[in-house]
N, C-alpha and C positions, 0 to 999 in steps of 0.2 A: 352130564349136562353139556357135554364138549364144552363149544365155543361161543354158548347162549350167555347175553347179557345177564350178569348177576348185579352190578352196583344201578338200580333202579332208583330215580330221582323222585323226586315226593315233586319236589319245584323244577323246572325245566333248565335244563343250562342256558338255553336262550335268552329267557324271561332274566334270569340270576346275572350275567351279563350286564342286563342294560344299571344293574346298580354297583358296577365299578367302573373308575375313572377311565379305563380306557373303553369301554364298551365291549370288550372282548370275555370268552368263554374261559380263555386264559390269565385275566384281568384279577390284581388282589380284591379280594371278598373278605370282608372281616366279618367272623361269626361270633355271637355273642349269647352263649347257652341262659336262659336263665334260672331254667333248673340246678345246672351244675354250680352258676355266680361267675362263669368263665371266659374270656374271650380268645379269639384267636387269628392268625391272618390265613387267612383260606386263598383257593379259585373256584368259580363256579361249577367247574369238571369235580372237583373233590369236596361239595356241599351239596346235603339237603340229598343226599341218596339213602336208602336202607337198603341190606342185602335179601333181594327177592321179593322186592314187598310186593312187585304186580304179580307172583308166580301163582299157577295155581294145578290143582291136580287135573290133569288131562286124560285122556283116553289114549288107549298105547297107541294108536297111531295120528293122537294129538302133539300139542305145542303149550307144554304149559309153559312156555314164554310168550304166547301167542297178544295178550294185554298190551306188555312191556313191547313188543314190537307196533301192535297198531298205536301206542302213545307217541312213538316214534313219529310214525306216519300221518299224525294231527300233529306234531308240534310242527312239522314240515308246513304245515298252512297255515298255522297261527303263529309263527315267526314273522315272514313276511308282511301279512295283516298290522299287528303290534307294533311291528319299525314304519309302517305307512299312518297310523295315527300317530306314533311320533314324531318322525320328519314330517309330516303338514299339518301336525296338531289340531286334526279335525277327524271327526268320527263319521266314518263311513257309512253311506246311505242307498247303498248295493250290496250283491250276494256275500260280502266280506263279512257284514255287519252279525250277519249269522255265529260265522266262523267267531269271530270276538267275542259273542258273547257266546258261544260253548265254552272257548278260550276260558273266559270267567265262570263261566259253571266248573269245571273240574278243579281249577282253582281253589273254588269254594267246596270242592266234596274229596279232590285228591289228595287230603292230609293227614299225617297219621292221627290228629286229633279227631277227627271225623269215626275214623277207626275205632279210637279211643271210647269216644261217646255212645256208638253203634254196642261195643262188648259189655259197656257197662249197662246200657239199655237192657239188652236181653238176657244179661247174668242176674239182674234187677227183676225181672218180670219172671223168671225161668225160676230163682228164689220162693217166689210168692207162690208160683204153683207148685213148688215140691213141698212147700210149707203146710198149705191145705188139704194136700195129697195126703202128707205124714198126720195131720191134726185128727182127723176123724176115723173110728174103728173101721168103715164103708172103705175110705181111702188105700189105706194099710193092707188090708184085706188083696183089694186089687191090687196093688202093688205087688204084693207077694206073690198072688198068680201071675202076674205079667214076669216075675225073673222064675220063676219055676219052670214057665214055658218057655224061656227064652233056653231053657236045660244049665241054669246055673242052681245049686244045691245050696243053702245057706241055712245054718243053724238057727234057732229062736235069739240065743246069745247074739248071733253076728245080725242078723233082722233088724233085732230089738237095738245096737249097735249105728247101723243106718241108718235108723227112723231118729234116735237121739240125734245121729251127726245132721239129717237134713233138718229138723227142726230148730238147731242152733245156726243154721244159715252157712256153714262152712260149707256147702256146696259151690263148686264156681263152674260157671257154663261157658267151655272154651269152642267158639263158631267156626268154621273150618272159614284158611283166608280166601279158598277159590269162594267163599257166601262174600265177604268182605270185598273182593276185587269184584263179582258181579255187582253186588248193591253201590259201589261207586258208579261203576257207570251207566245203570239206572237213576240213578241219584240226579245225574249230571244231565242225561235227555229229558228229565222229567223238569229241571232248574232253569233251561236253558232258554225255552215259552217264556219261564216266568221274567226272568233275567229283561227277555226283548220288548217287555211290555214296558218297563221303567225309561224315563225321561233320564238317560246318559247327557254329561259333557265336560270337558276338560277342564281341569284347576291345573295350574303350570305356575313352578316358583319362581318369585323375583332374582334378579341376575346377582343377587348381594343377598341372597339367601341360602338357609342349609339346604344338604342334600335329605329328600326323602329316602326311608327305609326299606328294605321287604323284611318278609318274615317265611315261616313254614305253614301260616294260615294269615292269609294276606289281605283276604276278600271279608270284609267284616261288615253285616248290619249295624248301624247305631242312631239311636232313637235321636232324631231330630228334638225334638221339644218335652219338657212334662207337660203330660197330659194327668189326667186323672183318671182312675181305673186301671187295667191288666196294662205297662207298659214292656211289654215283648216285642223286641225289633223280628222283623223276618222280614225274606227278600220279596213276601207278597203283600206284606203289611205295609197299611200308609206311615204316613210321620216315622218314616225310617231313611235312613241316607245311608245307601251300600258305598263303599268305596274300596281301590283296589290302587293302588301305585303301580303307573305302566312301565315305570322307570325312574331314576334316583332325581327327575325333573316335575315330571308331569302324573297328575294323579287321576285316574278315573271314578266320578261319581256320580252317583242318581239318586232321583224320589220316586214314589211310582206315581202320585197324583199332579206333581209340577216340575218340569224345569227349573234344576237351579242356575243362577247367573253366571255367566265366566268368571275367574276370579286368578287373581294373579296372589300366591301363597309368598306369605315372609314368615318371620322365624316361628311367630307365635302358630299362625295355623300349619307351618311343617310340623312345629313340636305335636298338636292337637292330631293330626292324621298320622303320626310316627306313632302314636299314644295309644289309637285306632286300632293301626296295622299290627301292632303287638301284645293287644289283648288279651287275645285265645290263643296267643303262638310260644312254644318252647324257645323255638333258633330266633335268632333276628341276624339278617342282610344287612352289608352297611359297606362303601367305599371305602370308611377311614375309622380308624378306632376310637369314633365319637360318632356326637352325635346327639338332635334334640330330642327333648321328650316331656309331655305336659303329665306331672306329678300329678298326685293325689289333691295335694291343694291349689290346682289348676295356674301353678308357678311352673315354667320352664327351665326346664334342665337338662341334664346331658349323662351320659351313660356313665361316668361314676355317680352320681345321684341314683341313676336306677338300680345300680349295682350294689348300692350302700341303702337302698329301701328292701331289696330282694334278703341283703343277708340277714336283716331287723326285725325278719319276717315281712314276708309276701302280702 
């Protein structure tokens, strides 16, 4: 591999930056697992990497770093963009506006949770047809002539062996990551239309207010109102409010059918979007080792409360 980037960011050191105090790459990042129940005092250069997660299998006279280098080369334009909505705290209404919200599509699909969801999908579905495959004599039948042809030799014992193991479901279907790293960033050209149809605009906290968070999955749907019938948030569905923290001040959000109002956040709606941004995420981002967060029983609290509901069960 020589001297190919291997510590690949899931979150951008850029982005991770603007949520410690001094705004810097090299700025304390306090990370807070909540899987593990852990905290710790990070920088945004040593959070929110995995080793090789954009790598993918290449052609010998490819780059399978080739992902993790053009990631590079978009955060190069969406750095700039992202510090221009925050020094003039207005959202840009020229060819940037593009770039921003790609910016938030990869966001919303570059996480390992996405990944997460993607393996379970198709280890899920991949299940179901080995199970119908193995269920009926027709099935089995094929089965056997496809590995006999394939010139593997297997006994009636070991067959009969198989067809038990696939029909108790202990089969598991491992995607290869170069499928994983393509279907991101399809994911994210396909998001990114959808993304620039929604009515964006900036929530910015009061000056005597906490800091907002990030996380490892930062861009979250959530269902404006009860409705009645199927409520599922998605970024093309109405009565949803996507939001994304552009930094430990200012929050970016949208509806897709209205404009919501400027809104200056204090403690209660930082705890509420801190509560948002950490949903569906493992890590959480944070300037200081605290921090708000709107509890189960819509009371605000702070990261010992979260950390004493996580060990009590999740």
């Amino acid at each position: 591999m020589g001297d190919q980037p291997r510590k690949h960011h899931t979150v951008p050191q850029f982005y991770l930056a603007g949520f410690t105090k001094s705004d810097s790459e090299d700025g304390d990042l306090w990370v807070l697992d909540q899987e593990r129940q852990k905290s710790w005092k990070s920088t945004p250069k040593q959070s929110a990497h995995i080793r090789d997660f954009h790598r993918i299998e290449a052609k010998p006279d490819g780059d399978p770093m080739i992902y993790e280098k053009t990631f590079a080369v978009f955060e190069s334009k969406w750095s700039p963009v992202v510090r221009q909505v925050i020094q003039r705290r207005e959202i840009p209404d020229d060819e940037s506006f593009s770039d921003l919200m790609m910016f938030v599509a990869f966001m919303a699909v570059r996480v390992p949770r996405i990944r997460e969801i993607q393996s379970e999908f198709v280890d899920r579905v991949s299940k179901k047809e080995l199970h119908a495959t193995f269920s009926t004599e027709v099935g089995r039948t094929s089965f056997r002539k496809f590995i006999e042809e394939s010139g593997q030799v297997l006994s009636d014992t070991e067959f009969n062996e198989m067809v038990t193991y696939g029909l108790s479901g202990a089969f598991e279907v491992d995607f290869e990551q170069t499928w994983h790293v393509q279907q991101m960033g399809q994911s994210a050209l396909y998001l990114e239309p959808i993304l620039s149809q929604r009515e964006w605009v900036l929530w910015i906290a009061d000056d005597d207010a906490p800091d907002l968070i990030c996380s490892d999955s930062p861009v979250v749907p959530t269902l404006a109102s009860s409705v009645a019938g199927p409520n599922t948030p998605g970024f093309a569905t109405p009565n949803t409010v996507v939001s994304i923290p552009l930094n430990r001040r200012i929050a970016l959000v949208s509806m897709m059918e209205k404009r919501l109002p400027p809104r200056r956040l204090d403690r209660t709606t930082i705890g509420a979007i801190n509560s948002a941004t950490g949903k569906h995420a493992n890590q959480l981002y944070m300037p200081e080792n605290d921090f708000v967060w709107q509890m189960k029983n819509r009371q605000i609290g702070n990261a010992n409360d979260l950390l004493s509901f996580l060990k009590n069960g999740r």
